[in-house]
VOGU-3710 file (C-alpha; in Angstrom, 3 decimals, decimal comma):
1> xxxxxxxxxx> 0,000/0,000/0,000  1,354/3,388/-0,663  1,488/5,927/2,312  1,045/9,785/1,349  3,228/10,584/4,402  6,330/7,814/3,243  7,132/9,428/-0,173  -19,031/-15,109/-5,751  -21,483/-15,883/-5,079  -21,290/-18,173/-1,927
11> xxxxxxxxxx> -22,648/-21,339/-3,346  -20,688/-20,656/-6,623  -17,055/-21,503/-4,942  -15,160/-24,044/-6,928  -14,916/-27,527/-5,099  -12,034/-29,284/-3,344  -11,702/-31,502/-6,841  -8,301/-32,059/-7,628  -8,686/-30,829/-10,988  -9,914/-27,668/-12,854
21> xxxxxxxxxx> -13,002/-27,442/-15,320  -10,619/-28,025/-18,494  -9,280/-31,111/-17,070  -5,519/-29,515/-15,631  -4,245/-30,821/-12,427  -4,413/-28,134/-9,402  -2,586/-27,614/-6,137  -4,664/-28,865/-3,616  -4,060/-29,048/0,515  -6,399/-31,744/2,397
31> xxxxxxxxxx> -5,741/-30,609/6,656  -5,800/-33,425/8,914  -4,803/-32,907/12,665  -2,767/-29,809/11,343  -1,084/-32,317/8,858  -1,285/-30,509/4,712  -0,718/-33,536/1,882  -0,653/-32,039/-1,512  -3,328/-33,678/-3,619  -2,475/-33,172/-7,111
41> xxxxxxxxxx> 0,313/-31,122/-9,401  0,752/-27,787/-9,761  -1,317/-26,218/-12,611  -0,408/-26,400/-16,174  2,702/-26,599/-15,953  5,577/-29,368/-15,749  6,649/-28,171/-12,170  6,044/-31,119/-9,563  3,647/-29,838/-6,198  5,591/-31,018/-2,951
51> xxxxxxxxxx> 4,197/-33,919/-1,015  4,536/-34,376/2,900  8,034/-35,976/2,371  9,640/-33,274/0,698  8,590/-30,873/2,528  11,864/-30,271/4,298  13,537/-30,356/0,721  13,772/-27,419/-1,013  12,732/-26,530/-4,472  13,537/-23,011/-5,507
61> xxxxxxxxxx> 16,299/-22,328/-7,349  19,892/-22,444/-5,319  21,923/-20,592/-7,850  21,228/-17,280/-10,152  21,438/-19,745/-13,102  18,857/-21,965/-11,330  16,871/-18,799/-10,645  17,442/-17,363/-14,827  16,361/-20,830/-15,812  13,024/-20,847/-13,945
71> xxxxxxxxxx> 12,000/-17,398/-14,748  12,404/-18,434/-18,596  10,618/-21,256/-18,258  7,775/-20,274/-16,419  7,598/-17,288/-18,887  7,805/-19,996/-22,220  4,761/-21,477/-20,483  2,847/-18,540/-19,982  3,823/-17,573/-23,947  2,509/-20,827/-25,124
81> xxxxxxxxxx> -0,637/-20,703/-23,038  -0,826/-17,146/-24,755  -0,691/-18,181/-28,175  -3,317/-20,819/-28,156  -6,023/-17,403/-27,301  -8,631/-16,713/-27,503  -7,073/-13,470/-26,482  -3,945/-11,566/-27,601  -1,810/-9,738/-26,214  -3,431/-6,368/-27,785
91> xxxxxxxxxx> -5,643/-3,860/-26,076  -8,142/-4,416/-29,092  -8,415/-7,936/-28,661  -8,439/-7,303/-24,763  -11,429/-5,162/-24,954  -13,564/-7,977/-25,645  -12,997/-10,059/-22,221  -15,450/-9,717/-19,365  -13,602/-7,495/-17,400  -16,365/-6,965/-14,338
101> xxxxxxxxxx> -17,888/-10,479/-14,162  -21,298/-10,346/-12,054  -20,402/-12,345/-9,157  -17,904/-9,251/-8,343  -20,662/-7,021/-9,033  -22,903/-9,209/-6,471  -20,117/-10,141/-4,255  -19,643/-6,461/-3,211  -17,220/-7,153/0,025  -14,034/-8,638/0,408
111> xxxxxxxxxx> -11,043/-9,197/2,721  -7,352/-9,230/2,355  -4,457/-9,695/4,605  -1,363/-8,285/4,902  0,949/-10,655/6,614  4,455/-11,105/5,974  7,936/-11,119/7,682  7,236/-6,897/7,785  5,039/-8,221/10,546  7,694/-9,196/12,294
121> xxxxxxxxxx> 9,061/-5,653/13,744  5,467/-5,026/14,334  6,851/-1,046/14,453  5,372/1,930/12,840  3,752/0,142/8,901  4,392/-2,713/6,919  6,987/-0,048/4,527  9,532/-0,976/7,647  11,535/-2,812/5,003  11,524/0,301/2,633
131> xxxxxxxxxx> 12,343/2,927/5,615  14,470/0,833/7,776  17,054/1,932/5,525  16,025/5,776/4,543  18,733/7,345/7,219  16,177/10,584/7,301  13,117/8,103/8,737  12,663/7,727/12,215  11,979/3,851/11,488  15,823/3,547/10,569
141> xxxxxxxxxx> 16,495/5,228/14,149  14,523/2,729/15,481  16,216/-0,345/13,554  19,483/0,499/14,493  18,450/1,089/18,284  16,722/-2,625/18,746  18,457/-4,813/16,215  21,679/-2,786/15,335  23,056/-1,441/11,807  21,050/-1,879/8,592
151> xxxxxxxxxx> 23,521/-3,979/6,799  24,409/-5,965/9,820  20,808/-6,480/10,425  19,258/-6,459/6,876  15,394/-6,998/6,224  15,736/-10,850/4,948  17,027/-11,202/8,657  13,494/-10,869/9,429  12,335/-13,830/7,100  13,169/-16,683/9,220
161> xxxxxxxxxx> 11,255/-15,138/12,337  8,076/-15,009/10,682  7,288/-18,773/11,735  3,128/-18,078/11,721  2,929/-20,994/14,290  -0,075/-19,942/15,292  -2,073/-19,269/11,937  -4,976/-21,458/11,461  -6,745/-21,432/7,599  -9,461/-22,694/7,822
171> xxxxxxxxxx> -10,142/-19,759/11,163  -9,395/-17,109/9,076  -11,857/-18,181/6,134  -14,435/-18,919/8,857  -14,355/-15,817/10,103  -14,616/-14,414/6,998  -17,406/-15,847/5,730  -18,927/-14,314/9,208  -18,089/-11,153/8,460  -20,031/-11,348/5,082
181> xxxxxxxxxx> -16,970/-11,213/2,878  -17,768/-12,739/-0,401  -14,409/-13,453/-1,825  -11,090/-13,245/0,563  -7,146/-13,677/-0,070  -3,834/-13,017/0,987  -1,156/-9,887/0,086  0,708/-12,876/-2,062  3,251/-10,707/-2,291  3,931/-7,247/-0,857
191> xxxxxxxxxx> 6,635/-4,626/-2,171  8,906/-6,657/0,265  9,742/-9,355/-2,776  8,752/-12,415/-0,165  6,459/-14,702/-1,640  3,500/-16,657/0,546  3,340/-19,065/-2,167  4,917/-22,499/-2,641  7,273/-20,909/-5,720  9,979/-23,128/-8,320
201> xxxxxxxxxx> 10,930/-19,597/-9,393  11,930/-17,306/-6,459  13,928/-18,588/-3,169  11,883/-16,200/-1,020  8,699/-18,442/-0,269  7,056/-19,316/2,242  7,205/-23,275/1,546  11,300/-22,300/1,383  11,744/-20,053/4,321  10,066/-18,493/7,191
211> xxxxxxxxxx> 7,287/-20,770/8,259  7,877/-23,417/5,278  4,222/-24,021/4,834  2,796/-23,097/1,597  0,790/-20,151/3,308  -1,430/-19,157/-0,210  -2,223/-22,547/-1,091  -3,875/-23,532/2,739  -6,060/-19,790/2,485  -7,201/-21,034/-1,133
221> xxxxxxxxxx> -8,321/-24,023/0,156  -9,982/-22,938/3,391  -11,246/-19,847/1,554  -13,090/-22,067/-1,299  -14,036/-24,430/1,883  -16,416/-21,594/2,915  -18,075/-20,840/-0,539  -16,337/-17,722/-1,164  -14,011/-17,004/-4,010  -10,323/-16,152/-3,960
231> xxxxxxxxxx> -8,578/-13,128/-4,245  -4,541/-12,545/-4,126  -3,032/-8,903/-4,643  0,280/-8,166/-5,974  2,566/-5,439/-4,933  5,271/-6,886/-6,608  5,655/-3,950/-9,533  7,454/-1,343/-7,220  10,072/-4,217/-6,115  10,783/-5,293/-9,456
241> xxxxxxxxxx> 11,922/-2,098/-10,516  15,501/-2,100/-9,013  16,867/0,975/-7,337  13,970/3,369/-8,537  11,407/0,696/-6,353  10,693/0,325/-2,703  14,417/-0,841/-1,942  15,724/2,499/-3,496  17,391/3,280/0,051  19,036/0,223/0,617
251> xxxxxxxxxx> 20,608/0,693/-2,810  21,398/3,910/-2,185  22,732/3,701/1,899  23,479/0,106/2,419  23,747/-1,554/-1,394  25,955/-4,279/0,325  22,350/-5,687/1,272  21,376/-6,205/-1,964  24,263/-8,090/-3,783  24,628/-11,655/-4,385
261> xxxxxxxxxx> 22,358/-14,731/-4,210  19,692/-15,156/-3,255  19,624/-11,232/-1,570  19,653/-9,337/-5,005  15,988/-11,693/-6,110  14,382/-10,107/-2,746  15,645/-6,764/-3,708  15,138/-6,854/-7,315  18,642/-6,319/-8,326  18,609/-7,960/-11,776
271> xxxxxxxxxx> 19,086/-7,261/-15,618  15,887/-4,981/-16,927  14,231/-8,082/-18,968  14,603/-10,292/-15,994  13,154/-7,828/-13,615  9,916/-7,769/-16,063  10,510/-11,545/-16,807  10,451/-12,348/-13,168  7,290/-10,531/-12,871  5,424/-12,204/-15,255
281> xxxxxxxxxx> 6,711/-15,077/-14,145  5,555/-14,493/-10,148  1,883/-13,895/-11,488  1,469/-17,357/-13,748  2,914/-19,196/-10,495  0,386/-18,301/-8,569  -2,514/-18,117/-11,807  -1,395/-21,537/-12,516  -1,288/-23,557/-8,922  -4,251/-21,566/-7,174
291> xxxxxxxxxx> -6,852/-20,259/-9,870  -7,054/-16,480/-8,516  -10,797/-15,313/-9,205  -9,490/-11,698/-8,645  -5,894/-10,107/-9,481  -5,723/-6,672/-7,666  -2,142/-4,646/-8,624  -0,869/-1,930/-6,218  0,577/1,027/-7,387  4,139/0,541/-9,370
301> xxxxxxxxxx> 2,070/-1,175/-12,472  2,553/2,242/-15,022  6,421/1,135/-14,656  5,957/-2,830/-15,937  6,204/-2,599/-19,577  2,792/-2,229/-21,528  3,665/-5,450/-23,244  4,290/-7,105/-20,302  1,040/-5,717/-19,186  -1,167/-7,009/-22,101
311> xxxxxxxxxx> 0,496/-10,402/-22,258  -0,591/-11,017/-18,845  -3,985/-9,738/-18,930  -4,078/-12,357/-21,834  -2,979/-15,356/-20,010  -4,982/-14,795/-17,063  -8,173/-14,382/-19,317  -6,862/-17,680/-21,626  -6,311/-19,372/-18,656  -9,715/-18,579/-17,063
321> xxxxxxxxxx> -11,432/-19,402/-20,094  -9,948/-22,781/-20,261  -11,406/-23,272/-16,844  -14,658/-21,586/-17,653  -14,798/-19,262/-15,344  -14,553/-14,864/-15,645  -11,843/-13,465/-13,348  -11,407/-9,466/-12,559  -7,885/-7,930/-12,565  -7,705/-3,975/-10,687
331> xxxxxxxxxx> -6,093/-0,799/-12,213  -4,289/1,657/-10,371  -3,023/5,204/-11,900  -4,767/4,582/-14,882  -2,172/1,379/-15,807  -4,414/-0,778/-17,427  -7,590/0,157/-19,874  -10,836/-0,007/-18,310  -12,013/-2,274/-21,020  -10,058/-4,707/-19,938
341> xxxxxxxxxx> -9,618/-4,065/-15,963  -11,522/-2,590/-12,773  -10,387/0,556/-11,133  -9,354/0,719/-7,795  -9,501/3,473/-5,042  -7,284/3,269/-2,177  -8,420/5,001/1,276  -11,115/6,534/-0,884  -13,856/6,447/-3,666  -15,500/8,597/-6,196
351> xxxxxxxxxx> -17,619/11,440/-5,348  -20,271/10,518/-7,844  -21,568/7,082/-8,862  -19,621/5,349/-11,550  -20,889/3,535/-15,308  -18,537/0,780/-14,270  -18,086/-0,816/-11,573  -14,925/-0,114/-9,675  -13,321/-1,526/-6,287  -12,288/0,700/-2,867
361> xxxxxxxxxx> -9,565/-0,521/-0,467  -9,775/0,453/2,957  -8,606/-1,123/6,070  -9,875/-1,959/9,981  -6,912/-0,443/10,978  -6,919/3,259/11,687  -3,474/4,415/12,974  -0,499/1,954/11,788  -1,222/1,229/8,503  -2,099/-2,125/6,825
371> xxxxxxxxxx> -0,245/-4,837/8,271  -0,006/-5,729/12,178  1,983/-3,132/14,047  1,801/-2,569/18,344  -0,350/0,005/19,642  -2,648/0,575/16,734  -5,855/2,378/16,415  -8,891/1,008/14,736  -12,029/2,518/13,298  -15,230/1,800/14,327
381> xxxxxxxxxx> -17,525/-0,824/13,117  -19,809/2,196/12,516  -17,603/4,184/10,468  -16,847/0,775/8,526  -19,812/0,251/7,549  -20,936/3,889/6,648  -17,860/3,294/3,845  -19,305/-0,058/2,609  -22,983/1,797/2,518  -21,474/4,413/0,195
391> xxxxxxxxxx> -19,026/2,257/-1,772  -22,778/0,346/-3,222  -24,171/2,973/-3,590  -21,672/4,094/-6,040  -21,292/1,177/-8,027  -18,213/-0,041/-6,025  -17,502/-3,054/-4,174  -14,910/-2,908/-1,117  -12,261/-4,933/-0,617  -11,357/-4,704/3,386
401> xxxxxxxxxx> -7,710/-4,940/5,234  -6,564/-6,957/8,162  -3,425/-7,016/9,457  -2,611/-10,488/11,732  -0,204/-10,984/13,988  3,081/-12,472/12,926  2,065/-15,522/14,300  -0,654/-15,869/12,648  -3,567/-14,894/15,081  -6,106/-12,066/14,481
411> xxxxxxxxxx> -6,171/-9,543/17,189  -9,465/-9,398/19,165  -10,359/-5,798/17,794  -10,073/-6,315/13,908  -12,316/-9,772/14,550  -14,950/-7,249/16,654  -15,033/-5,507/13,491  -15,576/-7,970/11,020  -18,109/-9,729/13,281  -20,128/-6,123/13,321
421> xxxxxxxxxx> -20,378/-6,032/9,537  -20,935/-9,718/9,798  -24,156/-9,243/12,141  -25,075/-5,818/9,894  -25,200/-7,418/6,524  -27,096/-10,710/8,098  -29,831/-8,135/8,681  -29,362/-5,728/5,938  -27,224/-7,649/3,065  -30,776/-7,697/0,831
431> xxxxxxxxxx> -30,027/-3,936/0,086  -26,049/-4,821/-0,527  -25,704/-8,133/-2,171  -26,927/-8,278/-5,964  -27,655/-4,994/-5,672  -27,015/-2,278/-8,814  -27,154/0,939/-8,187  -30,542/3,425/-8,455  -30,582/6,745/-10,616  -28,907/8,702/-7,727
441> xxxxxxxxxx> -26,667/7,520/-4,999  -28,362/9,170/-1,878  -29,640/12,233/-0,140  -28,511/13,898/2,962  -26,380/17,183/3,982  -23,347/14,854/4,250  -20,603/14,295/1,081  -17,731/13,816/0,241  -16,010/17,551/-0,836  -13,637/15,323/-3,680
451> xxxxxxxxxx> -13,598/11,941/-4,456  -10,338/9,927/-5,139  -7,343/8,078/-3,610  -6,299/9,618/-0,359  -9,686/11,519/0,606  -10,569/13,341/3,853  -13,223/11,204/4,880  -16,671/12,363/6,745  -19,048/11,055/9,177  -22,291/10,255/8,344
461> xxxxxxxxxx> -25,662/10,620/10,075  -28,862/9,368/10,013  -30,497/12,718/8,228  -28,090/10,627/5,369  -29,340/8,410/2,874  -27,767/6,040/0,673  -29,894/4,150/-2,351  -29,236/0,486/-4,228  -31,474/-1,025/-6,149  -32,290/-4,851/-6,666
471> xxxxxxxxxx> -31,265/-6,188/-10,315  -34,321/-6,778/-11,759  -35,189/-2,918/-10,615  -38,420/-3,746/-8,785  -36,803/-2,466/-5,334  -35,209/0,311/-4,234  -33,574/0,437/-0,837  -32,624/3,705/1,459  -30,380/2,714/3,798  -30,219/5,158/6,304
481> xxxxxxxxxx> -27,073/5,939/8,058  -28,410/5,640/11,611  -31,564/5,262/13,964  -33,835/8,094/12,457  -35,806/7,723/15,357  -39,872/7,590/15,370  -42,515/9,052/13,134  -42,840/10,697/9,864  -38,816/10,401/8,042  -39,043/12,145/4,613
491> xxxxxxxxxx> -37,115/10,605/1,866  -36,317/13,953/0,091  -34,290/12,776/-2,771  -37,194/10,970/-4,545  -40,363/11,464/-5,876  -43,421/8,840/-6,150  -44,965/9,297/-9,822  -48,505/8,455/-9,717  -48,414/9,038/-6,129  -52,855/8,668/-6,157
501> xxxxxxxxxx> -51,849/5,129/-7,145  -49,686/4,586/-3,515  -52,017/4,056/-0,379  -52,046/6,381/2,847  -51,568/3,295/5,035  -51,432/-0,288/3,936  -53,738/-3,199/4,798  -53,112/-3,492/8,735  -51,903/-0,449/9,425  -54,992/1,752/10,111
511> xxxxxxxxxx> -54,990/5,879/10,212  -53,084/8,669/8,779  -49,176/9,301/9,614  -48,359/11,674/12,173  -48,737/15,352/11,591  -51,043/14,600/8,928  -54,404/15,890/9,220  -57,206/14,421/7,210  -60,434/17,079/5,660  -62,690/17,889/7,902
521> xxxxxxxxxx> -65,879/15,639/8,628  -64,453/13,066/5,985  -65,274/9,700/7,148  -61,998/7,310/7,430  -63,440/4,281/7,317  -62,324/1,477/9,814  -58,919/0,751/11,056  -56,709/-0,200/7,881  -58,071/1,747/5,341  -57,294/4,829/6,018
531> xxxxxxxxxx> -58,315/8,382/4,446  -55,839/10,570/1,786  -52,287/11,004/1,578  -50,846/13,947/4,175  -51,112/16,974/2,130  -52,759/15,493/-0,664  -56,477/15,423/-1,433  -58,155/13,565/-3,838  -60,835/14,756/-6,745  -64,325/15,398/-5,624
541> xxxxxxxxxx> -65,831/12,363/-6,068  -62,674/10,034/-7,345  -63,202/6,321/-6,756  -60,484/5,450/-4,404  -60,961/1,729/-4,071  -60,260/-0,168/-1,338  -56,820/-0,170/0,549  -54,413/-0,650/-2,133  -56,328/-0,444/-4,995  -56,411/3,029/-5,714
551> xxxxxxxxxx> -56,334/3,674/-9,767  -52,878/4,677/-10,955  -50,035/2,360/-11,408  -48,841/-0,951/-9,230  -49,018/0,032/-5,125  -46,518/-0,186/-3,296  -45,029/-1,237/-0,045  -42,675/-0,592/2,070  -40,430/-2,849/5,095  -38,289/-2,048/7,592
561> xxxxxxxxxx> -35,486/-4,672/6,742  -35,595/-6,799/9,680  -38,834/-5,938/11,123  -41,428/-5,992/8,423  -44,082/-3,531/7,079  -43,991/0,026/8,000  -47,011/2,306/7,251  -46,252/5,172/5,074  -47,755/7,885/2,444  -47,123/10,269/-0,290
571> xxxxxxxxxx> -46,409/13,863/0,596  -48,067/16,463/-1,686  -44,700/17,191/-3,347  -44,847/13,656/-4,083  -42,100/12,277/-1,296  -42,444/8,779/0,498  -43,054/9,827/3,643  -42,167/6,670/5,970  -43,819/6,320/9,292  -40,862/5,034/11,429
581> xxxxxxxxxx> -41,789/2,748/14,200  -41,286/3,196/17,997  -38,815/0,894/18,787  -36,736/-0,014/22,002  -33,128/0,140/20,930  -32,864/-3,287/21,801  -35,896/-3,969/19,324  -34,396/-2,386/16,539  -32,543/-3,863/13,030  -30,004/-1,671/13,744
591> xxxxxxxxxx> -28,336/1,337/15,915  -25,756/1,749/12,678  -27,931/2,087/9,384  -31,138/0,866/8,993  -32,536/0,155/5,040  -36,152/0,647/4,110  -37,173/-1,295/0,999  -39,732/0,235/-1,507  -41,108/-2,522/-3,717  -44,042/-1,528/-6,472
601> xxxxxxxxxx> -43,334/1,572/-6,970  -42,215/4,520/-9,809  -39,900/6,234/-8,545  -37,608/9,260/-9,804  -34,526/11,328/-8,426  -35,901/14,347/-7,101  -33,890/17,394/-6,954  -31,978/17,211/-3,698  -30,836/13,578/-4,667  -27,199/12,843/-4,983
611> x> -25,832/11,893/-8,307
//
């Protein structure tokens, strides 16, 4: 993740089958009694998937020729797998893949991790390994006071204490799934050049060093356990760029650190091709053993060759084809076409509602950035899901941080929070899930000022209003951003058309709204069918009909999401005017954000809507 201050649908997981929909042997872990046995080979490749026995015998490469080798075969692979299509490495042949698939448009929420031996300091953010050598950083201050000089005490130092003896897949995916998260992954590899995959082309893995488990391969498989699909991110471009990447003040202070084998892999000190070889390379890896459903790219990408760009995005659409499946890849810094890729907002999101559907990163983690560090700050399960609310609404979907603990454990906060949004959506998820979004995004005095990367966020209230809409458009749903609180609540950013067509109080729900006074002497009728709409009147004489019949289009109706029916009218400036129940706060859906659905109705932006 960059820091400005630092310079599927749950039943449609793929199965535990040991091989993919085209016929190609996958990576597979079965758990027993904490014991992993690889059930099948690796991909589509020729490399051979380790089995219990080996797993104290190492794979990667143990020389720079080893390491050339496996970079150009991996590569040769990927070439061949490009060549057979039905996609080409060219924008105008790219355009025509599905680049926003609709389980990521019904998914709307997922979690990522970042865990990795930057865990291990646990001091200040997970760009410890960039800082820990900028001499003019307070982290580097810090390094040399607890573990000594730079170069004495390099970064890969770090690698073997990040043992994860604790971490538990199938936990992790389980609590997941609680929190509502439809698809879920790990940082496979961050800016730091460690991999958390079980890798024949780099010697930084996981399944190689550090814990020697293949980390990414036990989350896939826990992670498709629970129905959800799988997501790994990449933040591998800015490492692979040399001395202009993340390591720039190692080369610059302590370049001793990044000579020689194996160091100069981690750092990314190679010839140009093989720096854009070896990222290729790092991406069909992990495309081949573990069948990503989502590819998200952190900033760096604009510095990867465009060719090396396209030829990717045209394996990882060949491949997916092959297995019959659509997969989404992210955009950062306008890298990648849109026709072709989903664009991605960190710590932020657009002001206004978007034609295509785009992704937000944010994290549980307040103070001390993405990955586990002491002493952090959180935010509140309130303000986390006030940014999911207005992430739908926009046509986004959010993908959500957590930072464990370098042994692998969650820490009690972050699983508070992901239980709240868990318990939220199990109420509310009807006016998330499968939504779309409606003809304006909300109402309310509160906005953002700009949207984008980086925003000054704002607190929401419950005079705020945030609209979806179901697909098939016969819903809409305000989700308001807190407990309105009893009687009349006013949606002012739409209008009812037809509004003689909607009822003053539906079957059951006898009398007029509150504050609405009905013409004198006019006979109501008895309880639950109720006399005209608050402000309006009807022609002298007009049939009405009984409750719900009035002539006009289709009635409507309105429910409290996890109560039921609500009474409500039409204001004479044509507003759904909702009669809020009186509820004990123990009684009610929510204390958060509460969503009304209106169902049977036609219904139009008004003026003070949000677009």
């Amino acid at each position: 993740m960059t820091h400005e201050d630092q310079s599927a649908d749950r039943d449609d997981g793929r199965d535990a089958s040991s091989e993919y929909e085209d016929g190609t042997p996958r990576r597979r872990f079965l758990a027993t009694g904490g014991t992993l046995a690889i059930a099948a080979a690796l991909g589509t490749g020729s490399t051979t998937a380790r089995t219990t026995s080996e797993t104290t015998a190492s794979r990667a490469p143990k020389t720079m020729d080893q390491f050339e080798d496996a970079v150009e075969k991996t590569v040769a692979r990927a070439r061949a797998v490009i060549d057979d299509g039905p996609f080409d490495p060219e924008w105008g042949s790219l355009a025509d893949v599905t680049q926003v698939p609709e389980w990521f448009r019904d998914g709307k929420f997922g979690i990522f991790c970042h865990w990795g031996p930057y865990s291990v300091p646990a001091y200040a953010h997970e760009w410890y390994p960039r800082q820990m050598y900028n001499t003019d950083n307070e982290i580097n201050d810090y390094h040399r006071e607890t573990y000594g000089e730079p170069d004495e005490h390099p970064y890969q130092e770090f690698v073997p204490e990040f043992t994860a003896e604790a971490f538990d897949a199938d936990e992790w995916a389980a609590l997941f799934e609680r929190a509502g998260a439809r698809y879920a992954g790990p940082v496979v590899e961050h800016h730091d050049g460690w991999s958390l995959w079980d890798s024949d082309v780099t010697p930084w893995n996981a399944a190689d060093t550090g814990p020697e488990r293949d980390l990414a391969g036990e989350l896939e498989s826990a992670i498709r356990t629970q129905g959800m699909r799988f997501v790994t991110t990449f933040h591998h471009s800015y490492n692979l760029i040399g001395e202009d990447g993340y390591f720039s003040f190692a080369y610059e202070n302590y370049p001793s650190v990044t000579e020689g084998y194996p160091d100069r892999v981690l750092y990314g000190n190679l010839p140009e091709t093989l720096q854009f070889d070896t990222w290729l390379a790092k991406l069909v890896e992990v495309v081949e053993g573990y069948d990503p459903d989502f590819v998200w790219f952190d900033w760096g990408l604009p510095e990867i060759p465009e060719e090396y760009q396209r030829q990717f995005l045209a394996y990882y659409h060949n491949v997916a084809a092959r297995r019959g499946k659509e997969v989404v890849t992210t955009n950062k810094e306008d890298a990648l076409p849109l026709e072709s890729s989903v664009a991605d907002f960190e710590l932020g999101r657009p002001r206004h509602t978007q034609e295509q559907a785009w992704n937000a990163e944010f994290k549980v983690a307040d103070e001390g950035g993405w990955g586990y560090v002491e002493d952090r700050t959180f935010h509140s399960p309130t303000r986390l899901i006030h940014v999911l609310i207005d992430v739908v609404s926009k046509n986004g979907q959010l993908l959500l941080s957590v930072g464990p603990r370098v042994d692998g454990t969650v820490e009690r906060e972050e699983r508070e929070r992901l239980l709240a949004i868990g318990d939220w959506l199990d109420i509310h998820g009807e006016a998330i899930y499968e939504t779309r979004p409606w003809d304006a995004f909300g109402e309310g005095p509160t906005r953002l000022e700009e949207g984008g990367e980086f925003i000054e966020d704002v607190e929401y209230g419950p005079s705020d209003v945030r609209y979806t809409r179901s697909k098939d458009g016969s819903t809409v749903y305000a989700i308001v951003m807190g407990w309105p609180g009893a009687g009349e609540f006013v949606l002012e950013g739409m209008t009812v058309d037809h509004p003689s067509a909607a009822p003053g109080t539906p079957p059951g729900h006898g009398g007029s709204l509150p504050g609405c006074t009905e013409p004198s002497g006019r006979d109501q009728g008895p309880p639950g069918h109720g006399g005209s709409l608050p402000g309006c009147t009807e022609p002298s004489g007009r049939d009405q009909g009984p409750p719900g019949k009035r002539r006009g289009t289709a009635i409507g109706s309105i429910r409290l999401l996890g109560h039921g029916p609500v009474p409500f009218a039409v204001s004479a400036d044509s507003r759904p005017v909702i009669d809020v129940p009186d509820l004990a706060e123990s009684a009610r859906p929510s204390n958060v954000a509460v969503a009304f659905a209106l169902e049977g109705f036609d219904l139009e932006p008004s003026e003070n809507a949000h677009r």
